[in-house]
N, C-alpha and C positions, 0 to 999 in steps of 0.2 A: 639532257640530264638523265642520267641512271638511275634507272630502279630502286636502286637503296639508298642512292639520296632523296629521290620522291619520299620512302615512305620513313625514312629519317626526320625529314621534315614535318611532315603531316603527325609524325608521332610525337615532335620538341614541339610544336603547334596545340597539339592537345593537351596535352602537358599542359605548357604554357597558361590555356584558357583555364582549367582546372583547378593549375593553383593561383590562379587567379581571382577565383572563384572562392576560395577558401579563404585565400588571405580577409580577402575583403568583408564578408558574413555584413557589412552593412553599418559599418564605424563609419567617423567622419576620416579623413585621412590622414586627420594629423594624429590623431591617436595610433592609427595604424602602422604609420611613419616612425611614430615613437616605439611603438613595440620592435620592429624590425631593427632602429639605430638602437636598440637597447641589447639587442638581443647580439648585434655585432661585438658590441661593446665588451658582453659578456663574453664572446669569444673567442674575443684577445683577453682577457684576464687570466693571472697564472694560475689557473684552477686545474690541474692536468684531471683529468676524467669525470671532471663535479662539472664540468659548464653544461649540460641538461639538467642536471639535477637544482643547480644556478637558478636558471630558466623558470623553471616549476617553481621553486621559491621564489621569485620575482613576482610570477606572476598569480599565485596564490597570495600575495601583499598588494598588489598594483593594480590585479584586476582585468590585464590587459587583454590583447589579440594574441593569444596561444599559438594559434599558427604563425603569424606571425617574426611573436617571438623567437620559436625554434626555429623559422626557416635562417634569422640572423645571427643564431647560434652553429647552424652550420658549416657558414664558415669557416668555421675550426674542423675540421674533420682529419680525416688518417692520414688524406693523401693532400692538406695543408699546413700542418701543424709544425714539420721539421724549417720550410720555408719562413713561415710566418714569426716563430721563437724565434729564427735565427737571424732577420729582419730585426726585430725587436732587441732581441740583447745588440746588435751592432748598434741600431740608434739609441740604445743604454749607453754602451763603452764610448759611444761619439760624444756623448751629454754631460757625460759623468766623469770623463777619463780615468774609466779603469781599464785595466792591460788585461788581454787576453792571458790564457793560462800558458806558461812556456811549454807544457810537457801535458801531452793527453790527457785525459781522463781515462785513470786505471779502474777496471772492472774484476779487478785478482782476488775479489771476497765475495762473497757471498751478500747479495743486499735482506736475505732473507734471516740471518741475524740482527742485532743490537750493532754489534763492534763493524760488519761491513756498511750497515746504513750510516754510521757516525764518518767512517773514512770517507765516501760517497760524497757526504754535508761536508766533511773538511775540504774537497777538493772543490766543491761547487761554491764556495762562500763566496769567494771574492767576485764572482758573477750575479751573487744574488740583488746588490741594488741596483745594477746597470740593467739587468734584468726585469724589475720591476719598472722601472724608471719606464724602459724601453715598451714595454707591453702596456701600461698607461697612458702615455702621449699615444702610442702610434693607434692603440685601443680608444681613444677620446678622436681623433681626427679623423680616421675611418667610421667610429659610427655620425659621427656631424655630416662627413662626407652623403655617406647613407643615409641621413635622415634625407638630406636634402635630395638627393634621387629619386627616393622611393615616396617621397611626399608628392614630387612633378607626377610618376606613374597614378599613385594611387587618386590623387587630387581628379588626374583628366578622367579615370574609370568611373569616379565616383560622380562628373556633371555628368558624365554621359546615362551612369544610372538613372540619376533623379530627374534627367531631359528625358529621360524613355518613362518613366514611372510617371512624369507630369503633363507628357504627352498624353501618357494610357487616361490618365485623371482630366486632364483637359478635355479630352472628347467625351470622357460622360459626365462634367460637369458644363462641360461648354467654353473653358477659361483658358488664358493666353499661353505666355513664355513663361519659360523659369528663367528666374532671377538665381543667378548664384550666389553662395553665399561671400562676405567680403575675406580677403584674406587675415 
């Protein structure tokens, strides 16, 4: 093995532990679960540049796992976003049968007036519910997806916390196994 995958490794490894670390802060894991399939959720929704802002409002209402949250907001980022819309309006246009637009979308005005953001909205109508449609379902089945993932991770870190933490407490109490809790 080469040198910089050694220390590539040991660096996605620290990482790793880290935010693992963070995520966790000491929730049960369904809660955790919930904040990260929430936070996917959010983004796939058509929010273009509100989905952290989302986020914080969410979770300034809900209460949740902040880290969490954003790290499932993530997935929407720079280098996802053209893939994932364009995923999503196809499974709109498959659901909903609407027709792609024959002829590009023209950029020939200025979106920074009135009159070229109106041209802009004329030309993106007929994509707007295949659109939503699309970012909705595939937005609802990826965070389910996700919940249920990140529940398997969180769930096995969290026995293994309270096996370490009941260990620590067992020997100065003197007391047995941990019982986990039932699903």
């Amino acid at each position: 093995m080469k040198r910089w995958q050694i220390t590539f490794r040991r660096g996605l490894s620290r990482l790793l532990v880290r935010l693992g670390k963070l995520i966790h802060l000491g929730e049960p894991p369904e809660r955790t679960a919930f904040a990260f399939a929430l936070g996917v959720f959010i983004a796939f929704t058509p929010t273009f540049g509100f989905h952290y802002l989302t986020a914080l409002i969410v979770f300034w209402i809900l209460r949740l796992n902040l880290p969490a949250l954003l790290l499932g907001t993530t997935v929407n980022n720079p280098f996802t976003i053209a893939p994932i819309y364009s995923f999503c309006l196809w499974i709109g246009l498959l659901l909903v049968g609407g027709k792609e637009p024959r002829q590009p979308i023209t950029w020939d005005r200025s979106i920074w007036d009135l009159e070229g953001v109106r041209a802009l909205l004329l030309q993106l109508k007929p994509l707007l519910v295949p659109f939503l449609v699309g970012t909705l379902l595939v937005g609802t089945i990826s965070s389910l997806l996700s919940y249920w993932l990140f529940y398997r991770l969180a769930r096995r870190r969290w026995l293994a916390r309270q096996k370490r933490l009941m260990g620590v407490a067992g020997r100065v109490r003197g007391q047995g196994q941990v019982q986990p809790p039932l699903p």
